[in-house]
C-alpha positions in Angstrom: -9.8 43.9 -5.8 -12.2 45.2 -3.5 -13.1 48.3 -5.8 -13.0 46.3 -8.8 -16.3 44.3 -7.6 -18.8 46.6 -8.4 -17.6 47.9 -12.0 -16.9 44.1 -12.7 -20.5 42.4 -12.0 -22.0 46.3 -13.6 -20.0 45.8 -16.7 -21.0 42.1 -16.9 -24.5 42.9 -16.7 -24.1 45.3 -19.5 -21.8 43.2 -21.4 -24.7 40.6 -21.2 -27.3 42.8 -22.4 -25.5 44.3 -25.6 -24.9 40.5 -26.9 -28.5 39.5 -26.3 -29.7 42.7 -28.2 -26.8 41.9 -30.8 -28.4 38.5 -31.0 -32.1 39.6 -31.3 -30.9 40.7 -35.3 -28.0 38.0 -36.1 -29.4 34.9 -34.7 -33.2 33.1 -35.9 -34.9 30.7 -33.4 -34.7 31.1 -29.5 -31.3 32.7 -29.8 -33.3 35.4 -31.4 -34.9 36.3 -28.0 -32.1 35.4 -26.0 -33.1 38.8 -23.9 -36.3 37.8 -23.0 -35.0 33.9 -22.1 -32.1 35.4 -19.6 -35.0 38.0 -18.3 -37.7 35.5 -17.7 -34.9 33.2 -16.0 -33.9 35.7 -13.6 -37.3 37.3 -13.1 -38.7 33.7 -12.0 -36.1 33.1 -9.9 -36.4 35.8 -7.8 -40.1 35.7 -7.7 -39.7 32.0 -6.5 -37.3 33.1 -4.0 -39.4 35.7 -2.7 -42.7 33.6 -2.4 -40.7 30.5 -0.5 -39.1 33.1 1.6 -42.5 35.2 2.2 -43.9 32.0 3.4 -41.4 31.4 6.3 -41.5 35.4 7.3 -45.0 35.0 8.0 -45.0 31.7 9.1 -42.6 33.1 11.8 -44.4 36.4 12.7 -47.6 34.5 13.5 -45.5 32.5 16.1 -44.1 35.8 17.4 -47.2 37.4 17.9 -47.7 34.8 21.0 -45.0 37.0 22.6 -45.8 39.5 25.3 -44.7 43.5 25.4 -42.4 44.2 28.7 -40.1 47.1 27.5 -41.7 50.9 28.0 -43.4 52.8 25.6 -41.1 55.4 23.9 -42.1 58.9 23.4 -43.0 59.4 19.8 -43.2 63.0 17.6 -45.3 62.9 14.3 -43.2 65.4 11.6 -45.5 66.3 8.1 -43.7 68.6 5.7 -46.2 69.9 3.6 -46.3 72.6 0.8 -49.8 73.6 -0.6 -51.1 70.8 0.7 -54.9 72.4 1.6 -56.5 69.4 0.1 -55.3 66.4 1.8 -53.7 67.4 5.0 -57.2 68.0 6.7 -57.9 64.2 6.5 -54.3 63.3 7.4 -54.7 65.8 11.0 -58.4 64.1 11.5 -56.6 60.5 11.7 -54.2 61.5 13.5 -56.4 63.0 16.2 -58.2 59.3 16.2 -54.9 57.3 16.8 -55.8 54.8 19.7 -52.0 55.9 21.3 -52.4 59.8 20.5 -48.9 61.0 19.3 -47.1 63.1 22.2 -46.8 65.5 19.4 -47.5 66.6 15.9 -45.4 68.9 13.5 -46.2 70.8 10.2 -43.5 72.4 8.5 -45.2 74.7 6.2 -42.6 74.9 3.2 -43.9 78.1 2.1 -47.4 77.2 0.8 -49.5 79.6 -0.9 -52.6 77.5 -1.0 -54.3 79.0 2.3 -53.3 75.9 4.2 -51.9 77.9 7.4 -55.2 79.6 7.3 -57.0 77.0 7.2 -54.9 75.1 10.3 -55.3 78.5 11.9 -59.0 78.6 11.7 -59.5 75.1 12.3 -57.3 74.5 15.7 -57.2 77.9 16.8 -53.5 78.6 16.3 -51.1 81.8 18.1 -48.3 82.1 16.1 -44.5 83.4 17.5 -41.8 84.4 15.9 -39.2 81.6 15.4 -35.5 83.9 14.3 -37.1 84.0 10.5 -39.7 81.8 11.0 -43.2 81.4 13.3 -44.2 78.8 15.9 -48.3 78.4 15.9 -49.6 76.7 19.0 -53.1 75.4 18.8 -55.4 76.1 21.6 -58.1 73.1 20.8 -55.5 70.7 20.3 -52.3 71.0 22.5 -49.9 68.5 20.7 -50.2 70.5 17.6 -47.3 72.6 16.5 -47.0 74.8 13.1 -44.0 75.4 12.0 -44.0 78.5 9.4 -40.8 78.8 7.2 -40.0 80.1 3.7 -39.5 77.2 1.2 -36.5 75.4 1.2 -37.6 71.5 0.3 -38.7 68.7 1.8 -35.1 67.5 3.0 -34.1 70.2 4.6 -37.9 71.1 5.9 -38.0 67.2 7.8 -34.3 67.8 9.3 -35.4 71.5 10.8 -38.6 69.6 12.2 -36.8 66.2 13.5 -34.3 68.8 15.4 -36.9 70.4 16.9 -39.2 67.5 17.8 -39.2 66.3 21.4 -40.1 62.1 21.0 -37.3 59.5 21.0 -39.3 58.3 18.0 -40.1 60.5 14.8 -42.3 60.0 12.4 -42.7 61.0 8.8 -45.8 61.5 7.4 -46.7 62.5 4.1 -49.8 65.3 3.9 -51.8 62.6 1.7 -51.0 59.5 3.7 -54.2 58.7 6.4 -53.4 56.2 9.1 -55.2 53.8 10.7 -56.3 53.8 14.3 -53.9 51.6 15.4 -50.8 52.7 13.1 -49.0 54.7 15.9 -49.3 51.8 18.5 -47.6 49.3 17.1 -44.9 52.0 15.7 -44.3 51.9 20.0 -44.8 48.8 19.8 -42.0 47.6 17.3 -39.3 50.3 18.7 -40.1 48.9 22.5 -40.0 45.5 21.0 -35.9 46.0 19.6 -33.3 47.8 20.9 -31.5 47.5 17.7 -34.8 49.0 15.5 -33.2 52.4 14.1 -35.5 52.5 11.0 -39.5 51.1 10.1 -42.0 52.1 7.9 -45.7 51.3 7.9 -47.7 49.3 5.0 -49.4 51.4 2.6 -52.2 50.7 0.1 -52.4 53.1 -2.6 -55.5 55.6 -3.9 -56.3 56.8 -6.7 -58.8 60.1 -7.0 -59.6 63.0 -9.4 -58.8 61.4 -12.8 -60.9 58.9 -15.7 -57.7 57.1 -15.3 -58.1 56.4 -11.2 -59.7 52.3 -11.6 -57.0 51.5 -14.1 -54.3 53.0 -11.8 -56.0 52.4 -8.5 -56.4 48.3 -10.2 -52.6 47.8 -11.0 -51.1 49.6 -7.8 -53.2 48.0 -5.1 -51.6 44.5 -6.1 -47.8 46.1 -6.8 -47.8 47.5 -3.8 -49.3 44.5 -1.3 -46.4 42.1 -3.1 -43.8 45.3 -2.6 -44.7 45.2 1.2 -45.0 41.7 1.6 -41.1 41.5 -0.1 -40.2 44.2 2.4 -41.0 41.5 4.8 -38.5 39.4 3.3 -35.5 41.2 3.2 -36.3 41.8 6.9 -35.9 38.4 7.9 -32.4 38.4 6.1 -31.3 42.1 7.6 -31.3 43.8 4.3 -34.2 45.5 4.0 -33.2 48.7 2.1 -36.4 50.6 1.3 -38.7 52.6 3.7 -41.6 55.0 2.1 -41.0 58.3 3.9 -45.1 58.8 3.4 -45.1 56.8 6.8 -41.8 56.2 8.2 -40.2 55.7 12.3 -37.0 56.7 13.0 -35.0 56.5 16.4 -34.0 60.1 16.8 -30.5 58.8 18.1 -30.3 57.3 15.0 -31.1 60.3 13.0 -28.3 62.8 14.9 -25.6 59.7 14.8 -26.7 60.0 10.8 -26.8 63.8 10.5 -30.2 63.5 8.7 -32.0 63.4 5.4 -29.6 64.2 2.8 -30.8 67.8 0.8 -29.1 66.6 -2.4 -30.8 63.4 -3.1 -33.6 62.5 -5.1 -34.9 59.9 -3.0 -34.0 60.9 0.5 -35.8 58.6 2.9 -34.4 55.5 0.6 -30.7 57.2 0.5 -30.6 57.6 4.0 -31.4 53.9 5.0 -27.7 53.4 3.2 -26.2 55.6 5.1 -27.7 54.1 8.4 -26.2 50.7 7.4 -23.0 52.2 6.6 -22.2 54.2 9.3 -23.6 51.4 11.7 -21.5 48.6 10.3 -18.3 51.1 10.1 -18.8 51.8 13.8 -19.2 48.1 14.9 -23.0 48.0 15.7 -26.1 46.8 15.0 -28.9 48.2 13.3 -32.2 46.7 12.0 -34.5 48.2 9.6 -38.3 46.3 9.4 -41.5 46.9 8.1 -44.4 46.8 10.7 -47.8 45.3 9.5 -49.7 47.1 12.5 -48.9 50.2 11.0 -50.9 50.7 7.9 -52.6 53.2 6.2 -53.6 54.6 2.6 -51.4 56.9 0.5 -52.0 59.1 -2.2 -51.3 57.3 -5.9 -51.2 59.2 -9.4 -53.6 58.6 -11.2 -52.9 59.4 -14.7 -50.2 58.6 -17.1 -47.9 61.4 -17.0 -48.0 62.1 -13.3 -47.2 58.0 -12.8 -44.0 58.1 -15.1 -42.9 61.4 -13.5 -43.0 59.9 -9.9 -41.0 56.5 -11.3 -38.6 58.4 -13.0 -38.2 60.0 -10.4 -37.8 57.0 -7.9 -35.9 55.4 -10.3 -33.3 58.1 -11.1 -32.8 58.3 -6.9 -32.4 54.5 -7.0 -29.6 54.6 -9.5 -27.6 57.8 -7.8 -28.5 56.5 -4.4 -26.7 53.2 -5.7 -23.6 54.8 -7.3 -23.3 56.8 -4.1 -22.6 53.8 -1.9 -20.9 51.6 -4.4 -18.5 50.5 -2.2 -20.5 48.4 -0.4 -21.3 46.7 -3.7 -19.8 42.7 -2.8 -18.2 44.1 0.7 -18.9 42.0 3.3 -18.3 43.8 5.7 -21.6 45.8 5.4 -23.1 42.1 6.2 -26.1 40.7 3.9 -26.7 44.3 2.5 -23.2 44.5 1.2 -22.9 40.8 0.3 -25.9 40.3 -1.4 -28.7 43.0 -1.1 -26.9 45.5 -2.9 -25.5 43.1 -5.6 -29.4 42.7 -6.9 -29.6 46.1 -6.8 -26.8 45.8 -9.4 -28.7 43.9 -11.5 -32.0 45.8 -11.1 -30.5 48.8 -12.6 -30.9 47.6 -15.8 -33.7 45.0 -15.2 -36.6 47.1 -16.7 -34.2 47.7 -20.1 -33.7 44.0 -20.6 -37.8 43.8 -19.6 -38.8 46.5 -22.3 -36.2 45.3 -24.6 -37.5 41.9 -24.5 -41.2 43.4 -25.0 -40.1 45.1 -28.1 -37.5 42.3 -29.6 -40.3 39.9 -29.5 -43.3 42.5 -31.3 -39.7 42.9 -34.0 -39.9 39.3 -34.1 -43.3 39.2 -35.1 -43.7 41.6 -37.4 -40.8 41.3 -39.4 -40.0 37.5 -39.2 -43.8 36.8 -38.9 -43.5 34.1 -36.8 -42.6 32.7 -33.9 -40.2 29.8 -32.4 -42.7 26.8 -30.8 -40.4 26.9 -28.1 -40.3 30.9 -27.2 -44.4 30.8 -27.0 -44.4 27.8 -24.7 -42.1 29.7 -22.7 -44.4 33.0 -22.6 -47.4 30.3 -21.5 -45.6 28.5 -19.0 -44.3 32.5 -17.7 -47.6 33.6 -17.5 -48.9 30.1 -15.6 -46.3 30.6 -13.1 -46.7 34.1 -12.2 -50.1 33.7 -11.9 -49.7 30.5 -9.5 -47.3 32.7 -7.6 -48.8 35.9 -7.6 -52.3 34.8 -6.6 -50.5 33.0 -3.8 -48.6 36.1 -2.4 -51.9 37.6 -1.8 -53.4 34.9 0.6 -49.7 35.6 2.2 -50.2 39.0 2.2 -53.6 38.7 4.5 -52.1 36.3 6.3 -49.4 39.1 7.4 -51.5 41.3 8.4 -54.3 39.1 9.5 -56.8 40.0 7.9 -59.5 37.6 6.7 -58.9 36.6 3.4 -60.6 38.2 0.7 -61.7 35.8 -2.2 -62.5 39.0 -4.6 -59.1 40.3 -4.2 -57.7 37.5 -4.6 -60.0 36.6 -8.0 -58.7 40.1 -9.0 -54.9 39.1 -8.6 -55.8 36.9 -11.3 -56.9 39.2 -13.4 -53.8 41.9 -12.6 -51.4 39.1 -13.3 -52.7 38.3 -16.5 -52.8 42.0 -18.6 -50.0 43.6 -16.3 -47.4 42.2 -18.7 -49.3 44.2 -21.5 -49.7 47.0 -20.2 -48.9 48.2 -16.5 -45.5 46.9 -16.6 -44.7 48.5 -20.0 -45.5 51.5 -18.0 -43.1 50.8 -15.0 -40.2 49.6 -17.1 -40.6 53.1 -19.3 -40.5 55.1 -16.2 -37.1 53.4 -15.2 -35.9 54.5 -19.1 -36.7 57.8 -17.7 -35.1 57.4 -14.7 -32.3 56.5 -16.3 -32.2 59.5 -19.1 -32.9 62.1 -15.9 -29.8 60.1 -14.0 -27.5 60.9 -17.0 -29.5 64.9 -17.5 -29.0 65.3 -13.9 -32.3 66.7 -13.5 -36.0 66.2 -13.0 -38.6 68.1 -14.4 -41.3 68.1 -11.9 -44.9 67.7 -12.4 -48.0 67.9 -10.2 -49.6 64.5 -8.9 -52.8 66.7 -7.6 -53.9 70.1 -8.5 -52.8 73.2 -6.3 -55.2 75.7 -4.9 -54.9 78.8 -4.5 -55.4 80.9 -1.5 -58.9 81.2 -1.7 -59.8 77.4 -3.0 -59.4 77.8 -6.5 -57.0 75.8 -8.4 -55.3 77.9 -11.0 -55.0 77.0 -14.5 -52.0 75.9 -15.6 -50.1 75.2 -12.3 -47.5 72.9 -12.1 -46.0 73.2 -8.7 -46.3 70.3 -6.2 -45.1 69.6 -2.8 -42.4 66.6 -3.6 -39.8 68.8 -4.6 -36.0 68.5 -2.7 -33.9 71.5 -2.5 -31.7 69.5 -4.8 -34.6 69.8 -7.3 -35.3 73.2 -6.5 -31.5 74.2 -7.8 -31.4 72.2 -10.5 -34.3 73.7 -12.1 
């Protein structure tokens, strides 16, 4: 019975959404939207679940904050892959030079770029470069923990396992070219591994901008509040020792962990997310314990697109990862003996496959509704109001919970602008986000992703050329299938 679990609560799912469709067109009244009455169900639910639970994470990490340091400080490597990168990765070295807990090291794999960006690290920290069998090792005379790592491209995968094999730190860190740090980011990284034993994976909390594009406030507006109530959920599958997702643009890993693992996986999609799984996996096969947490001390600012085509090309493409990472590990689906991630994370990831189809179903059931029928049951618009009420009570309260995790003072214009997010991202944002995942899912089935540039690419003397369409995000599993 034990395989049967997944393709049985998958199948319901399924099953559930073909009859509410079916009912959409043979049905009047509420049974008429049946889709968007069993998606605003479930979508409440877990949004209550995660605000009550949010409450009690924080509650408890401002009592655990009381608690003194003992343990030493572990050694810690800082690992950027980076392929024509020239425009962002000067800002990324400058906060990383003005870390209050200097990394012992710092590694850029240069994928191949042809955007001048060695020359530019060359020129800027003095680098002597050696050969390395097919490859070159540049040591920087101004800045001694700087190493540059020259190597023809082969994708990011397979770049961060050739520069986590060569780092020296019991802790590596990923860092994407366009994520910038705070100050205090790489402290409480040591902090958090000399705090737990058991810590294999952590990430950092990142707030998203948005540059170059007429398109940046509207994008920059929507992603700043998805992603402080996407951290402050990381929080609580933390509590409950399932969190499952880590953003490689500023993740820790115990190197231990990463040889016991074998590394990032060079066929997936989603490679920092697929190899959290695996972690879990192999831990609970081998009897041990593992814990995966997000760290609010470690913050910084990432890179968002910025326009419309580059944001449903990055959720396709995290989407299409989700669903192959999740049909990967399918036996864990139910199993408890993969613990809470087995048992329960994993059976909401079930259903989250094919959350944003019932979402953009509903959305377009309900516009069919109106302009056909030309009307609309009393009780499915009561049920849209009393929706919208709701998310906006909890919403606007995940906020104040959010600066309460990372105390910080609380901000009444962000939180007046929560409001605002909560009140058009139905409309408009989340049509967006729920398309992407149709994508995802079409590129799932295709078995490839076209790839698109989030940022333009110079060339080697500054210019960006017309036309270009390569970016830095590709895997070697990309690189082959296109």
């Amino acid at each position: 019975m034990q395989s049967l679990r997944w393709p049985l609560l998958f199948s319901t799912v399924l099953g559930l959404l073909i009859f509410t469709l079916y009912a959409s067109f043979a049905f009047k009244g509420v049974a008429a939207w049946s889709i968007g009455v069993v998606y605003i169900s479930y979508d409440s639910l877990l949004l209550a679940f995660m605000v009550i639970s949010s409450q009690i994470a924080v509650t408890r990490q401002e009592r655990r904050k009381k608690e003194t340091l003992t343990a030493p400080r572990p050694t810690l490597s800082v690992l950027i892959c980076a392929r024509n990168e020239r425009l962002v990765l000067p800002e990324c070295l400058r906060a990383l030079r003005a870390q209050s807990e200097p990394a012992d090291e710092v590694i850029v794999i240069d994928d191949g770029s042809t955007d001048g960006m060695v020359t530019w690290l060359t020129e800027e920290y003095g680098l002597t470069f050696e050969p390395m069998g097919n490859d070159s090792l540049g040591m920087s005379r101004t800045w001694p923990a700087l190493l540059v790592r020259r190597k023809s491209n082969s994708g990011k995968a397979d770049s961060l396992n050739q520069g986590w094999r060569m780092a020296r730190g019991e802790i590596v860190v990923t860092l994407d070219a366009d994520t910038t740090v705070e100050p205090e980011a790489l402290a409480a990284i040591r902090d958090g591994f000399a705090k737990d034993p058991d810590l294999g994976i952590a990430g950092g909390v990142l707030t998203p901008v948005c540059q170059r594009t007429s398109w940046a406030g509207f994008f920059q507006f929507f992603q700043t509040f998805e992603y402080a109530r996407g951290f402050l959920w990381r929080l609580t599958w933390m509590q409950y020792d399932m969190l499952l997702l880590i953003s490689g643009a500023f993740a820790a890993y115990r190197r231990t962990m990463l040889e016991s693992s074998g590394g990032f996986d060079t066929a997936s999609w989603v490679e920092d997310y697929e190899l959290t799984h695996r972690v879990y996996r192999d831990a609970f096969d081998r009897g041990q314990k593992v814990t995966v947490k997000t760290l609010s001390g470690a913050r910084g600012t990432t890179d968002a697109p910025a326009a419309v085509q580059t944001f449903l090309n990055q959720r396709r493409r995290w989407f299409a990862g989700f669903i192959a990472t999740h049909f990967k590990y399918q036996e864990m689906v139910g199993n408890g003996q993969y613990g809470s991630v087995g048992r329960y994370m994993l059976c909401l990831k079930t259903l989250d496959l094919l959350l944003p189809i019932y979402a953009l179903a509903a959305a377009v059931v309900l516009v069919i509704l109106l302009l056909i029928r030309n009307s609309l049951d009393v009780f499915i618009v009561k049920l849209i109001i009393a929706k919208l009420i709701f998310d906006l009570s909890l919403h606007a309260y995940s906020i104040v919970l959010y600066q309460r995790w990372l105390g910080i003072p609380l901000s009444r214009k962000l939180w007046l602008q929560s409001l605002g997010a909560t009140l058009t991202e139905p409309f408009v944002f989340q049509i967006m986000r729920q398309l992407g995942a149709v994508f995802g899912w079409v590129a799932f089935l295709r078995q490839r992703i076209d790839w698109m540039p989030q940022r333009p690419v110079i060339n080697a003397v500054g210019h960006a050329p017309s036309g270009s369409r390569k970016l830095y995000s590709e895997s070697s599993a990309a690189i082959a299938m296109n």
